[in-house]
N, C-alpha and C positions, 0 to 999 in steps of 0.2 A: 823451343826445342821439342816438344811434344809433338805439333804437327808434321816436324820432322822427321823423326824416331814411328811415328805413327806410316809417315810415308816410306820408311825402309822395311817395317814388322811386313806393311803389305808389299813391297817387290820382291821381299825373301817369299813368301805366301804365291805368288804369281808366278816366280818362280819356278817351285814348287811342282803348283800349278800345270804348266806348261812343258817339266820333265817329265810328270806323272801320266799325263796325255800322250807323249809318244813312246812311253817307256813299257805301258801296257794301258790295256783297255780303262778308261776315264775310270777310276772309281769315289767318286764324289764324297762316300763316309770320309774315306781314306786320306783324298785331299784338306776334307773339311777339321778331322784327326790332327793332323800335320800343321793348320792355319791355329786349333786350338790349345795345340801343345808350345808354342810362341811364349815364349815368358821373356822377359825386360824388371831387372833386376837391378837397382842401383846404390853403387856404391860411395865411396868417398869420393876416389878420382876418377872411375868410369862406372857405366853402366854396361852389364855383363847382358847380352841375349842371346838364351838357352832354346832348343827344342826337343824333348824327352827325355835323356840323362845327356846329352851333346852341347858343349859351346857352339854356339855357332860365330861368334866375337865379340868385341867391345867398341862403346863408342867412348873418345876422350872430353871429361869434361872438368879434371883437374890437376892434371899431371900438365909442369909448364913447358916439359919439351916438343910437347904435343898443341897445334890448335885445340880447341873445343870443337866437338863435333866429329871431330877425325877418327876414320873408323878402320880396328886393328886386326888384325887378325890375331887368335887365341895359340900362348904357347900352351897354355894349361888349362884346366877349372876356374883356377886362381886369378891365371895372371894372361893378360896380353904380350905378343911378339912386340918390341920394341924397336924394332929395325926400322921399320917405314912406314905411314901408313897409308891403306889402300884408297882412300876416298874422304871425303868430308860433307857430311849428310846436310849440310848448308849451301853445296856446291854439284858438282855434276860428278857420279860415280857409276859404278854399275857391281852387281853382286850376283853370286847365285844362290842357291839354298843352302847350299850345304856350307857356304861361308863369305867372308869376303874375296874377292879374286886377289889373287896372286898380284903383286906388281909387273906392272903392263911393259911390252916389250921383248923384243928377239929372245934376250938370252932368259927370260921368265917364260921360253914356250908360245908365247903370243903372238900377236899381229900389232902392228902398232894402230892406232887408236885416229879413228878417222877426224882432223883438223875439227878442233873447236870441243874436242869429248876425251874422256879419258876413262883409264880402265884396261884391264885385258879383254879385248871383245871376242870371244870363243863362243861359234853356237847361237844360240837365239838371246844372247843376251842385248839387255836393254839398259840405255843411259837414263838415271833419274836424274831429273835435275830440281835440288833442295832449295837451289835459292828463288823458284820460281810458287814456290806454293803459297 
């Protein structure tokens, strides 16, 4: 689970990355700022990853309505949205920085998700896929 968890810290970071780039002029402290305020914090039944005083979400690793690995979007500080969850960091997702994507499809605002990938794909986002690393 670590290399996993390691491969989502860096596509939130890349990200990032790549909004900061067209959003104004590259400023590398600022990206580098943003990559090192990344914290992964684990608890009983998830692991909570924070960036500055912000959730950015949780991943599940003992809650049994959830696979392991499945990753939620934050209703709070506390706790994760429990309605569905957006990806599975073992599998093929896609996220942005500022959180996990919304569930994919028309009525979540999206496009649907080109055969074989999943996700809401808006913008320059990218499919990771966790069960290849």
């Amino acid at each position: 689970m670590k290399k996993e968890l390691k491969a989502l810290i860096e596509a939130i970071g890349n990200d990032y990355s790549a909004w900061a780039s067209r959003a104004f002029e590259a400023n590398y402290s600022k990206i580098n700022d943003f990559r090192d305020s990344i914290e992964v914090k684990e608890g009983s039944k998830y692991i909570k990853i924070t960036h500055g005083n912000t959730v950015w979400g949780f991943v599940n690793k003992g809650n049994p309505d959830f696979e392991v690995g499945d990753i939620l979007k934050a209703k709070n500080w506390r706790a994760p949205s429990l309605n569905k969850a957006r990806g599975n960091i073992f599998g093929k997702y896609s996220v942005a920085w500022t959180g996990p994507h919304y569930i994919a499809g028309y009525s979540a605002g999206g496009e649907r998700a080109p055969t074989g990938k999943t996700g809401l794909l808006k913008g320059n986002s990218r499919v990771i896929d966790g069960s290849i690393l």
